[in-house]
N, C-alpha and C positions, 0 to 999 in steps of 0.2 A: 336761428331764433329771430323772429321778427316780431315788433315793438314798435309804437304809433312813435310818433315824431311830432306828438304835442311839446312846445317848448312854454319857458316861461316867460313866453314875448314882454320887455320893457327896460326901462333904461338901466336897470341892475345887473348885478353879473351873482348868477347861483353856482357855488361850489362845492363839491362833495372830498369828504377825506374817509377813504375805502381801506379794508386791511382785514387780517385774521388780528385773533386777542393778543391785544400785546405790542402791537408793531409802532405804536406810539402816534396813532391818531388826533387822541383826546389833547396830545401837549402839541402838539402839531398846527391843530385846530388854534388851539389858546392865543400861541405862539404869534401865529399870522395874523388873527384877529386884533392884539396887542400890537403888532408893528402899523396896521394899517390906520388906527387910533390914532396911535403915536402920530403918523404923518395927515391928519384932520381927513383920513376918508370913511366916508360912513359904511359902515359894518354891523352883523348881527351876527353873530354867533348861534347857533343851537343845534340839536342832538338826536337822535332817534335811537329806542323808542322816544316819542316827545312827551312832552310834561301833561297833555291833553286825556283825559279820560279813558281811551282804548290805550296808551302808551304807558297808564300805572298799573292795566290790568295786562300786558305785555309784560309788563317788569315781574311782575305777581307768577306769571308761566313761566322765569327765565330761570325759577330754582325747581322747577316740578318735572321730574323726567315723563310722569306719565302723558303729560299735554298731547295730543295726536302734532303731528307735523303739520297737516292742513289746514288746524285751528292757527296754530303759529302764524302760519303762511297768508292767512284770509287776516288775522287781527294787524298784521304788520302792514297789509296792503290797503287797508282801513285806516288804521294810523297815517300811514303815509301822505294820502288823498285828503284826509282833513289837518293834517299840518301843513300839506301844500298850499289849500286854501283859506285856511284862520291865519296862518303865519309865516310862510314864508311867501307865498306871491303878495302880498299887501309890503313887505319890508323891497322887495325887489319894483315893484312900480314906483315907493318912493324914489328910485336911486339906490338905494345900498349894494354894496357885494353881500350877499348870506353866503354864512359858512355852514356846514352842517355834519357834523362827526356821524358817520354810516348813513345811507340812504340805500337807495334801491339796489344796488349791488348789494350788499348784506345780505339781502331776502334771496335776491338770484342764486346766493352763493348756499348761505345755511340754511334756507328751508329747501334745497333740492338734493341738498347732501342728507340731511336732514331725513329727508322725507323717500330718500329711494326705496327702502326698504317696503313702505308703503304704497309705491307705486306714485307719487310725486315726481313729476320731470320737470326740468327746467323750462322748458315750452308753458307748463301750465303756471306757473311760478309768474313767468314774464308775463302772461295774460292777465292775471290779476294787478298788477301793477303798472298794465300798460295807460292806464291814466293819470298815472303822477305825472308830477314837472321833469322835465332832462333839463336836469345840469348843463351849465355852459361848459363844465371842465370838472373832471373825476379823477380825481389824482389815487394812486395806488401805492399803499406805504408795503414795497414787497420784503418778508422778511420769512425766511425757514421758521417751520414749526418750533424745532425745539429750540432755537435763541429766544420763539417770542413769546410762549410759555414758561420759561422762565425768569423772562424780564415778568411776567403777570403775576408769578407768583411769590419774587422778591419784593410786589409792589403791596400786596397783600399778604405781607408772614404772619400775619395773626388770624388770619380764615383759618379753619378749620373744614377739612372736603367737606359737609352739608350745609357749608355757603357758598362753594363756588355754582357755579353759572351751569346747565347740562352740559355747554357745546364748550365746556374748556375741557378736554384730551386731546393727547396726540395725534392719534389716527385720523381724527372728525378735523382738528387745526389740518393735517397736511391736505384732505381732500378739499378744505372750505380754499387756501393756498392757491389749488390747480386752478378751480373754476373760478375763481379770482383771474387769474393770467389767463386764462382760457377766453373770459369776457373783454380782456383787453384788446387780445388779438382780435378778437368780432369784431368789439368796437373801432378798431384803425380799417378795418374793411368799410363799417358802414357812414358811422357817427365821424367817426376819429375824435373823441373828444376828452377820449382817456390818454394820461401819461401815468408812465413808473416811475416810481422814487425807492433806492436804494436806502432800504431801514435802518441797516447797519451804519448811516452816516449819524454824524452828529442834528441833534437839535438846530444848531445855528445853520449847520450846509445845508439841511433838508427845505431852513425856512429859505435859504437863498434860491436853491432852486426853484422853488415856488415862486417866488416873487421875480425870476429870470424869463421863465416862463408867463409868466401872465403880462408883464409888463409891455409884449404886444398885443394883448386880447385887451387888456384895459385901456389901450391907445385908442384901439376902433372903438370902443364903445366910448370914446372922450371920457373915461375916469380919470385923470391924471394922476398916478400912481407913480413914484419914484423908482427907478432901476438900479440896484446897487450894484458896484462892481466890485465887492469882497464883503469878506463877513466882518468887518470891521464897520460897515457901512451902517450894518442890523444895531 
C-alpha cells in the first residue's frame, strides 16, 4: 500500500490514538492531554469524526446499516482533509502537540473491512485519504476483540442494540483488530511511526508509556516535555 508522504510540516507534534471499540482510546487521549496541561505544554485535544459539518452527518450514518461502505469511506476521507485544514494544521504551526482520538487508520481499517463485500480494498481506501496530514506518532491501543467489547458495553448498560454503532460485533472488532497490526507492520517497513501499546495495562502505565516514548520525539522538536520515571511521577 503506498501513501503520499505529505507531512504536517511545523513546529507542532500531531498525534493519533488508533484501536478497535473499546480499547480505551478516548480516556487515553483525555489522560495525556491532562498531563501535558498539567506540565504548561500546549495541547489540543480532538476527535474524529470531527465536530465539522461532514463529521455530524458521519455520526448520522454510524446507526444506519444500510449506508453503502463507499459513502462511509469518501465522507470520512472528506472529514478528514477539512479537519486537517480548519483544525488541526492551524493548532500544530502554533506549536502545540494535537491529540486526536481515531484518524486515518480507522478509515484504513473499517471501511475496508467494511467494505470487502462490496468490493472496497484497502489500496482504494488509502487513496482517498492520501491527502490528509501523517501523524508524527500513531500510537495503537492493541486489545482482543472480546475484552474490548465488553469493556464497550459495560460502558454503555443502558443502550439498548438500536443504538449501538453497526461496526460494534465480534466478527467485524476481530477483523478491524488484524488490519490494525497489519498497518503497523507496514508502517515499521516504511513510515515507522506507529508504536503498540498493550490495552490490557492500566490507565496510568499506558499514559507512561506514552509520555516514555515521546519524550525523545519532543526533544528534537525542542518541546520540553518532562520524562517520568514511574507512575507516581503522572
Amino acid at each position: 500500500m503506498e501513501m503520499d508522504k505529505d507531512t504536517s510540516a511545523g513546529p507542532g507534534l500531531f498525534l493519533t490514538i488508533e484501536g478497535i471499540d473499546g480499547c480505551g482510546k478516548t480516556t487515553l487521549s483525555r489522560n495525556l492531554a491532562n498531563y501535558l496541561t498539567k506540565h504548561q505544554i500546549p495541547v489540543y485535544l480532538t476527535a474524529e469524526p470531527s465536530k465539522g459539518a461532514i463529521g455530524q452527518l458521519i455520526r448520522q450514518n454510524l446507526q444506519q446499516e444500510e449506508v453503502p461502505a463507499a459513502v462511509d469511506a469518501l465522507l470520512f476521507a472528506a472529514d478528514r482533509i477539512d479537519h486537517g485544514s480548519r483544525e488541526i494544521l492551524p493548532w500544530l504551526q502554533k506549536g502545540y502537540i494535537v491529540i486526536t482520538d481515531r484518524y486515518r487508520d480507522s478509515s484504513l481499517a473499517y471501511q475496508s473491512v467494511q467494505g470487502k463485500s462490496q468490493g472496497l480494498t484497502l489500496d482504494w481506501v488509502a487513496q482517498l485519504n492520501k491527502f490528509s496530514l501523517i501523524p508524527d506518532r500513531i500510537y495503537l491501543l492493541d486489545l482482543d476483540a472480546e475484552t474490548s467489547l465488553r469493556r464497550r458495553f459495560q460502558d454503555n448498560a443502558q443502550q439498548d442494540d438500536a443504538q449501538l454503532e453497526k461496526f460494534e460485533n465480534l466478527p467485524f472488532q476481530k477483523e478491524i483488530r488484524k488490519v490494525f497490526l497489519e498497518l503497523t507492520d507496514e508502517e515499521k517497513d516504511n513510515q515507522g511511526n506507529h508504536k503498540i501499546l498493550d490495552a490490557t495495562k492500566s490507565t496510568d502505565e499506558l499514559l507512561l508509556d506514552i509520555l516514555r516514548d515521546l519524550h525523545p520525539i519532543c526533544s528534537a522538536k525542542g518541546i520540553p516535555i518532562p520524562s517520568p520515571k514511574q507512575i507516581s511521577d503522572l
